[in-house]
PyMOL commands that place a pseudoatom at each C-alpha (Angstrom):
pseudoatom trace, name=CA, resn=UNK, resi=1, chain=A, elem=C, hetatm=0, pos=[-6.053, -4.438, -11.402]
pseudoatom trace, name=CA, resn=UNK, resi=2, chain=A, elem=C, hetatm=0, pos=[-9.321, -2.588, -10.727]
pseudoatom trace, name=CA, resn=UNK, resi=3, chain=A, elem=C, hetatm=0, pos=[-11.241, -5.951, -11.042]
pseudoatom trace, name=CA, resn=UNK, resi=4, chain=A, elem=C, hetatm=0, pos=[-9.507, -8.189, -8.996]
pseudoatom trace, name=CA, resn=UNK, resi=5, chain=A, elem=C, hetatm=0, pos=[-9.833, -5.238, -6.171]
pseudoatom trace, name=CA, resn=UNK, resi=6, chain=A, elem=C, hetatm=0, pos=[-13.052, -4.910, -6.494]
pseudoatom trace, name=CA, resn=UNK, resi=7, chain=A, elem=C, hetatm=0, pos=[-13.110, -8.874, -6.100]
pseudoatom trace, name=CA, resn=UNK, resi=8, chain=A, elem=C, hetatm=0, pos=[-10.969, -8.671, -3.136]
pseudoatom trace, name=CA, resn=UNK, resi=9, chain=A, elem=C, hetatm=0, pos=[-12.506, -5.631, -1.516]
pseudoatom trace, name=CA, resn=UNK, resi=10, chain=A, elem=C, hetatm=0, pos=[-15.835, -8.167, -1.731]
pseudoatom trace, name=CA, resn=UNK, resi=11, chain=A, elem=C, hetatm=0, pos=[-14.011, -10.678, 0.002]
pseudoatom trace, name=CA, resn=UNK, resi=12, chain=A, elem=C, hetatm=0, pos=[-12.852, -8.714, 2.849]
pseudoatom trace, name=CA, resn=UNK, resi=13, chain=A, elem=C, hetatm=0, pos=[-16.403, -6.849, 3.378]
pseudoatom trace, name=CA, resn=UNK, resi=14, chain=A, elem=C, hetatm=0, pos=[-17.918, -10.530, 2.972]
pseudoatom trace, name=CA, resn=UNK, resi=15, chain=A, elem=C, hetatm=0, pos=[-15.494, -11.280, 5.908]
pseudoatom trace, name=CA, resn=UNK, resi=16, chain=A, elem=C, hetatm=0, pos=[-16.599, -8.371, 8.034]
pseudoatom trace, name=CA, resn=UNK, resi=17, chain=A, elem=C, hetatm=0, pos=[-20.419, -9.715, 7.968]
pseudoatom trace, name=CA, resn=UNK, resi=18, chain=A, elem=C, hetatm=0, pos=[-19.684, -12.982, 8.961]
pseudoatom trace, name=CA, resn=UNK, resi=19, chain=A, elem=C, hetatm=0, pos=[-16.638, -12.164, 11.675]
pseudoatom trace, name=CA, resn=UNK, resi=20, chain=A, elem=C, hetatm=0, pos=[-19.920, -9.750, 12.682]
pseudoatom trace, name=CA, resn=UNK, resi=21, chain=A, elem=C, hetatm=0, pos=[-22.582, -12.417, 12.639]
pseudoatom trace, name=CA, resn=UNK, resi=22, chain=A, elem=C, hetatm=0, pos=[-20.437, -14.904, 15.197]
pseudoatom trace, name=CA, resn=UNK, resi=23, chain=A, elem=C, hetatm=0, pos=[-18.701, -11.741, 17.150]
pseudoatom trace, name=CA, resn=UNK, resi=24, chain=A, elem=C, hetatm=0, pos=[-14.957, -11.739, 16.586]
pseudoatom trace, name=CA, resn=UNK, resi=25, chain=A, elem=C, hetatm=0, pos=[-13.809, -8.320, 16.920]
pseudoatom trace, name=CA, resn=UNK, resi=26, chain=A, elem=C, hetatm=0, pos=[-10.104, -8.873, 16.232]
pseudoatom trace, name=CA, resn=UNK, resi=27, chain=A, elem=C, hetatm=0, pos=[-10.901, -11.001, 12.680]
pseudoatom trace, name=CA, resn=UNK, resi=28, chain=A, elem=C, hetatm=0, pos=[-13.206, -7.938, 12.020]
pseudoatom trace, name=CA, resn=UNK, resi=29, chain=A, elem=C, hetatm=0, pos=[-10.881, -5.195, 12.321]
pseudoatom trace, name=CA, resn=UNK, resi=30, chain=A, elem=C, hetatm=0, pos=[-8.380, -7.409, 10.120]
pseudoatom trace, name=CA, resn=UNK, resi=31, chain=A, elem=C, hetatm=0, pos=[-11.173, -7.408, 7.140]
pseudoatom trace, name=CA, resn=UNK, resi=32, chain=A, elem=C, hetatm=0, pos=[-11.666, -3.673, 7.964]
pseudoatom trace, name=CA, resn=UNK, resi=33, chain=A, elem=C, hetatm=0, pos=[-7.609, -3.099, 7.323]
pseudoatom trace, name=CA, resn=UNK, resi=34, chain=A, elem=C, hetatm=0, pos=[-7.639, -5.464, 4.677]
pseudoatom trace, name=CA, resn=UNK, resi=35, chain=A, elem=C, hetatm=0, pos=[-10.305, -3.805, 2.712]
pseudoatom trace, name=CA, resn=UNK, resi=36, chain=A, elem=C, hetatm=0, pos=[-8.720, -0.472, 2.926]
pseudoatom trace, name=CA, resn=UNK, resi=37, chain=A, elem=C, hetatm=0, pos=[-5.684, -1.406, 2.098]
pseudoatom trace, name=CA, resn=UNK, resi=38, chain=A, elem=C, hetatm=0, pos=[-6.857, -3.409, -1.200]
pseudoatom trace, name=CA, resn=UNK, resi=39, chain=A, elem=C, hetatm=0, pos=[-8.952, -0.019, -2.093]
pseudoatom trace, name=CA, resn=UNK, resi=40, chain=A, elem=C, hetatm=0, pos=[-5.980, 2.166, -1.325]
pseudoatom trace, name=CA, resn=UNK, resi=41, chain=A, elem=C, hetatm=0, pos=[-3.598, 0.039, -3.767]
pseudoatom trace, name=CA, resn=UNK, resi=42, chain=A, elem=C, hetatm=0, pos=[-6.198, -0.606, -6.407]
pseudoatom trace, name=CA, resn=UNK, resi=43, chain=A, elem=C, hetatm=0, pos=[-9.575, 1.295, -6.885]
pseudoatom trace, name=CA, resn=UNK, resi=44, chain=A, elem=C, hetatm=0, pos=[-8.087, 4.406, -4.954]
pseudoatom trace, name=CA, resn=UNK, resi=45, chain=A, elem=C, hetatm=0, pos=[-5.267, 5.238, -6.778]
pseudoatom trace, name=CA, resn=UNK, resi=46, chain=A, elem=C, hetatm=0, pos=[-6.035, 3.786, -10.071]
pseudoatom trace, name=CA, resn=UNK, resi=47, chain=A, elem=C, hetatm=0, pos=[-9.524, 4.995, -10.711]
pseudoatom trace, name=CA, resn=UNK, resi=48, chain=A, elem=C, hetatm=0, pos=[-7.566, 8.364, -11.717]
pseudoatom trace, name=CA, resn=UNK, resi=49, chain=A, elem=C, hetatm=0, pos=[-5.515, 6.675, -13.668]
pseudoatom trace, name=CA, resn=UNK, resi=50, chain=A, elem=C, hetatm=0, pos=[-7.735, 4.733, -15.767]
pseudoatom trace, name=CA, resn=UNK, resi=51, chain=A, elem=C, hetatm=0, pos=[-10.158, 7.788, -16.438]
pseudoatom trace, name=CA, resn=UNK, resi=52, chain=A, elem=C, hetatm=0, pos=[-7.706, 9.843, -17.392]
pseudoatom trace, name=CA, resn=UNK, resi=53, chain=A, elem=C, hetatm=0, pos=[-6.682, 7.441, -19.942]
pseudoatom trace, name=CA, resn=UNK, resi=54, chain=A, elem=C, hetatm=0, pos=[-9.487, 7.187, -21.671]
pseudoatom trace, name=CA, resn=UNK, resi=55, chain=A, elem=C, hetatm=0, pos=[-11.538, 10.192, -21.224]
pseudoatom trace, name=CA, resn=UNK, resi=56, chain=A, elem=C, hetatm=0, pos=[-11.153, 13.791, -22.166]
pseudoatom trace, name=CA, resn=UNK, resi=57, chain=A, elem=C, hetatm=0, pos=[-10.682, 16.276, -19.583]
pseudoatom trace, name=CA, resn=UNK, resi=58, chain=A, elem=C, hetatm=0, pos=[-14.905, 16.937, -19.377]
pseudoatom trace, name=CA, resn=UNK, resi=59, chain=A, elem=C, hetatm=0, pos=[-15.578, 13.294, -18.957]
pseudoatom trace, name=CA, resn=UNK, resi=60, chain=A, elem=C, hetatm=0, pos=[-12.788, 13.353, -16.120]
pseudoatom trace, name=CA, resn=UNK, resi=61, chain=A, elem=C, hetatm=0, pos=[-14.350, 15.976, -14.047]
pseudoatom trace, name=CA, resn=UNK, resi=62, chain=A, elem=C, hetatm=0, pos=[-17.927, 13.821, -14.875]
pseudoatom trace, name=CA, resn=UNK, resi=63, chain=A, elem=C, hetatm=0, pos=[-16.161, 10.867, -13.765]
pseudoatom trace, name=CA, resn=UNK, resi=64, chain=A, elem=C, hetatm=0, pos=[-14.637, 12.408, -10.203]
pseudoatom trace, name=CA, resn=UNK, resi=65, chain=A, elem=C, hetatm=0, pos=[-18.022, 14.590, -9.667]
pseudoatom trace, name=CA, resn=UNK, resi=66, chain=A, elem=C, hetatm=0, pos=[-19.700, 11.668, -9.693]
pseudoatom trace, name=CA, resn=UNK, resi=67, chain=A, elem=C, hetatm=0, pos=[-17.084, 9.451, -7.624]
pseudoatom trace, name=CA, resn=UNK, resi=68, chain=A, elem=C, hetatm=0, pos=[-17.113, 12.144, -4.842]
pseudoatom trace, name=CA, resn=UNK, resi=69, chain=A, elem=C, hetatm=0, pos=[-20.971, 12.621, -5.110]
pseudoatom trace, name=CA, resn=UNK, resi=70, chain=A, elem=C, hetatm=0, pos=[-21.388, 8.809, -4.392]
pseudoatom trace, name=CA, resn=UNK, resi=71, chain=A, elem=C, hetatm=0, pos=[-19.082, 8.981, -1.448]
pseudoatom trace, name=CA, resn=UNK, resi=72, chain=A, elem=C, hetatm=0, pos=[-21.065, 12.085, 0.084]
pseudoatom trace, name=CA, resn=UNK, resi=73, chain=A, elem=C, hetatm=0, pos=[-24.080, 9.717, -0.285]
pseudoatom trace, name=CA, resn=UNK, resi=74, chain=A, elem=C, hetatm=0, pos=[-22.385, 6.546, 1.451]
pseudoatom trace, name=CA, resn=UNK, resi=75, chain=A, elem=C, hetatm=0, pos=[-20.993, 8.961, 4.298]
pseudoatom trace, name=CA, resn=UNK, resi=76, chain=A, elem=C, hetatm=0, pos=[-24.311, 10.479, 4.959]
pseudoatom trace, name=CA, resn=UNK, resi=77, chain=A, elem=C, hetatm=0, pos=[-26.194, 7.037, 4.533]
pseudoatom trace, name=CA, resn=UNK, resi=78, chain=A, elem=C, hetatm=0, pos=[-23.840, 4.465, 6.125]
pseudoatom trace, name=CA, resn=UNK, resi=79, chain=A, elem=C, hetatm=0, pos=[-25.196, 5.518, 10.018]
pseudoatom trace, name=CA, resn=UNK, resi=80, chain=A, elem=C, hetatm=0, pos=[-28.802, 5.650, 9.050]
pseudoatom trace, name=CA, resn=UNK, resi=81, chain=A, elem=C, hetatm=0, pos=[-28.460, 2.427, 7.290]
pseudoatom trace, name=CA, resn=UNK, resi=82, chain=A, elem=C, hetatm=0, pos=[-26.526, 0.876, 10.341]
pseudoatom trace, name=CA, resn=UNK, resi=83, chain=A, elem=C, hetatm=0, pos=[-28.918, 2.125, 12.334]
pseudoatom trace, name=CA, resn=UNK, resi=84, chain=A, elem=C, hetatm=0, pos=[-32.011, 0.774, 10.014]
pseudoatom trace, name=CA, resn=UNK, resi=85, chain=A, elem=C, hetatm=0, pos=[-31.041, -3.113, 9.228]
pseudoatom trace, name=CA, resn=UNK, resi=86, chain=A, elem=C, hetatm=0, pos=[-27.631, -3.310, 11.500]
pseudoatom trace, name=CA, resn=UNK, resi=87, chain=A, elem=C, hetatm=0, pos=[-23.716, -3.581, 10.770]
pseudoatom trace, name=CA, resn=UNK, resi=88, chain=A, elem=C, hetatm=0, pos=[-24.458, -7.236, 8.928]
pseudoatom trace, name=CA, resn=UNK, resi=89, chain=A, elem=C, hetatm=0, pos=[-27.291, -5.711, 7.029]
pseudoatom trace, name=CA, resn=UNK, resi=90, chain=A, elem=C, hetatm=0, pos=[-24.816, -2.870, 5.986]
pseudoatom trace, name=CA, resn=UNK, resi=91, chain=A, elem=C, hetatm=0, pos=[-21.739, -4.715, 5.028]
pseudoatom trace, name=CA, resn=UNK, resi=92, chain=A, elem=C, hetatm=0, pos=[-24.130, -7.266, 3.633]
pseudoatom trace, name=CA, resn=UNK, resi=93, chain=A, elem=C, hetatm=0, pos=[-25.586, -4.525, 1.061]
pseudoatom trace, name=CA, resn=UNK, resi=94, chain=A, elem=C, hetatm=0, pos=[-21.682, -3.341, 0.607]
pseudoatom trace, name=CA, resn=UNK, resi=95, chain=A, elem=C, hetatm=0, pos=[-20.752, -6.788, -0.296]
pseudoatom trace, name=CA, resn=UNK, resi=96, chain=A, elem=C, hetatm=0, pos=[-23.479, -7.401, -3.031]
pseudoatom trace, name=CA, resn=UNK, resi=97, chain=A, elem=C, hetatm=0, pos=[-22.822, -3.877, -4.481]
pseudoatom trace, name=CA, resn=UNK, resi=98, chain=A, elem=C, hetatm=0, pos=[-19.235, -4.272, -4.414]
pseudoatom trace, name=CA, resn=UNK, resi=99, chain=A, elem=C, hetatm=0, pos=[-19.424, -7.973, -6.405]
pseudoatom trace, name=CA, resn=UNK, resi=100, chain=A, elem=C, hetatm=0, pos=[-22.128, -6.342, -9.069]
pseudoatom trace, name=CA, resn=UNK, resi=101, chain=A, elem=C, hetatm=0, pos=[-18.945, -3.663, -9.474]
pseudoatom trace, name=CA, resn=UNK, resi=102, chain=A, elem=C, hetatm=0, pos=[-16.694, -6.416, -9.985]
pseudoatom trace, name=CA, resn=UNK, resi=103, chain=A, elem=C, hetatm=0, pos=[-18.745, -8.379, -12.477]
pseudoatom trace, name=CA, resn=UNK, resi=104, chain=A, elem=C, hetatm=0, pos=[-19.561, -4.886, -14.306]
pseudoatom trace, name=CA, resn=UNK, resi=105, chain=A, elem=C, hetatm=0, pos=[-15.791, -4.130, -14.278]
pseudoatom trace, name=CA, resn=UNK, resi=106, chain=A, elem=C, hetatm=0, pos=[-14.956, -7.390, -15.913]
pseudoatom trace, name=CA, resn=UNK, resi=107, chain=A, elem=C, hetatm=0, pos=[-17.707, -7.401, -18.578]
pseudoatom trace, name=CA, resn=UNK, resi=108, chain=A, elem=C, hetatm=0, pos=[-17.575, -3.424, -19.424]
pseudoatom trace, name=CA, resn=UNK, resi=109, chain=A, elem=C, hetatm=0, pos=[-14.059, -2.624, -18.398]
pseudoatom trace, name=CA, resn=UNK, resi=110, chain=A, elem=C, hetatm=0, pos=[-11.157, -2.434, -21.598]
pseudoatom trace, name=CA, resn=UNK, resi=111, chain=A, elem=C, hetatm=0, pos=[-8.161, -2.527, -21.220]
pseudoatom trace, name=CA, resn=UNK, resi=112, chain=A, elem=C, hetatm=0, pos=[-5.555, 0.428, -22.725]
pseudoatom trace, name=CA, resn=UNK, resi=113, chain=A, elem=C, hetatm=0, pos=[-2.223, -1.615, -22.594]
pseudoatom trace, name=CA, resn=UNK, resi=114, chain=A, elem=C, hetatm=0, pos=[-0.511, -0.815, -25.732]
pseudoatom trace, name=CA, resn=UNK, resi=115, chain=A, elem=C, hetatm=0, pos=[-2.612, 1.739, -27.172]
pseudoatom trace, name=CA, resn=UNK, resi=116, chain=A, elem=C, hetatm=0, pos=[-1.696, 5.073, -28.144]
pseudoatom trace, name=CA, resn=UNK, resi=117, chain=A, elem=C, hetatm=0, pos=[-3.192, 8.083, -26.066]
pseudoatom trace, name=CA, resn=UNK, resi=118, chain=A, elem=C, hetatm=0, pos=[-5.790, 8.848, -28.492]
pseudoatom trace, name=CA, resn=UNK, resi=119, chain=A, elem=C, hetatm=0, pos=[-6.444, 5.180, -29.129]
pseudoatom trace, name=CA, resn=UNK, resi=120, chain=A, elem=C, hetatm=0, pos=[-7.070, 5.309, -25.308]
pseudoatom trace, name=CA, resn=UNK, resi=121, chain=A, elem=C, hetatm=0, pos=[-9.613, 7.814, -25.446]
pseudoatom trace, name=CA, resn=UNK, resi=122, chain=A, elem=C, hetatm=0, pos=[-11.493, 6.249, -28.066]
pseudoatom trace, name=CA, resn=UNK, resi=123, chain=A, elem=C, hetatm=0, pos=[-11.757, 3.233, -27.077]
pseudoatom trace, name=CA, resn=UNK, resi=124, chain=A, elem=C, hetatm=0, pos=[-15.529, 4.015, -25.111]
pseudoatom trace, name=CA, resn=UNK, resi=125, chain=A, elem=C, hetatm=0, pos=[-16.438, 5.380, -28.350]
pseudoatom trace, name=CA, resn=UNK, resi=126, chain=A, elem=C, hetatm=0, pos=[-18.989, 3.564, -31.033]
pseudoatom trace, name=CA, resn=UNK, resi=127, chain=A, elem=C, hetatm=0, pos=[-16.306, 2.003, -33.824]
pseudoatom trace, name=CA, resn=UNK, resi=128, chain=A, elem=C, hetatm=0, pos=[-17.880, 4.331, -36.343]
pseudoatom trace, name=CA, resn=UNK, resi=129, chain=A, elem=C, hetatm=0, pos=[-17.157, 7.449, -34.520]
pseudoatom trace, name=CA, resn=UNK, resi=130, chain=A, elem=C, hetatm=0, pos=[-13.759, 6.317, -34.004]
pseudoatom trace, name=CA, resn=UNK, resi=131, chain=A, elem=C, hetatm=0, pos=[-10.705, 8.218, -35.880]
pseudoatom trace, name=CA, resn=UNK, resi=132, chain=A, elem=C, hetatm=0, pos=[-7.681, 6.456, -36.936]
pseudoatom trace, name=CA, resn=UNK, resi=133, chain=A, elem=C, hetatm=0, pos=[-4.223, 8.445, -36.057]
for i in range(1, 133): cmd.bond("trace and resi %d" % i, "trace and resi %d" % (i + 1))
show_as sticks, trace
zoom trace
């Protein structure tokens, strides 16, 4: 679920730099929506999800320190970089950052259907450190 947002979050920011590059507002604002709402029914709600599947309750506050850290950086960033190489330049850098996400997702990402809760928790860990129960 968290890849193919990622993948479709991509798509829709891909859309807003080219709806930008020939100026069409109205297709923009439907990528804008479109991205959001992909985020909001993927990454944003399952992120907690996921890490609190497989990670004790240190690596979760790690894991949404460093979520809410990164979106302190993109709020305080995102005008100067508008400002610096322009809204395609932006949503351009968004795009490529957002695809690298996706292609780490699917190569690093496992999956914990079917496994028990400390299976789940484990499953990051080196298979010599893990414990069988």
């Amino acid at each position: 679920m968290m890849i193919a947002g990622e993948f479709g979050m991509a798509l829709f920011l891909g859309g807003i730099v080219v709806c930008q590059y020939f100026n069409w507002p109205l297709p923009i604002l439907v990528c804008m929506i479109g991205m959001i709402v992909i985020y909001q029914c993927t990454l944003g709600s399952y992120f907690f999800v996921y890490v609190s599947q497989v990670g004790t309750e240190s690596q979760n506050s790690v894991a949404v320190f460093t979520l809410w850290l990164i979106v302190l950086i993109l709020s305080l960033t995102t005008g100067l970089m508008i400002e610096s190489i322009g809204i395609i330049g932006t949503f351009g850098v968004f795009t490529a950052a957002t695809l690298l996400g996706g292609f780490y997702f699917s190569c690093a990402m496992k999956s914990t259907e079917g496994l028990s809760s400390s299976d789940c928790k484990q499953s990051y860990w080196p298979v010599e450190y893990r414990q069988s129960g």
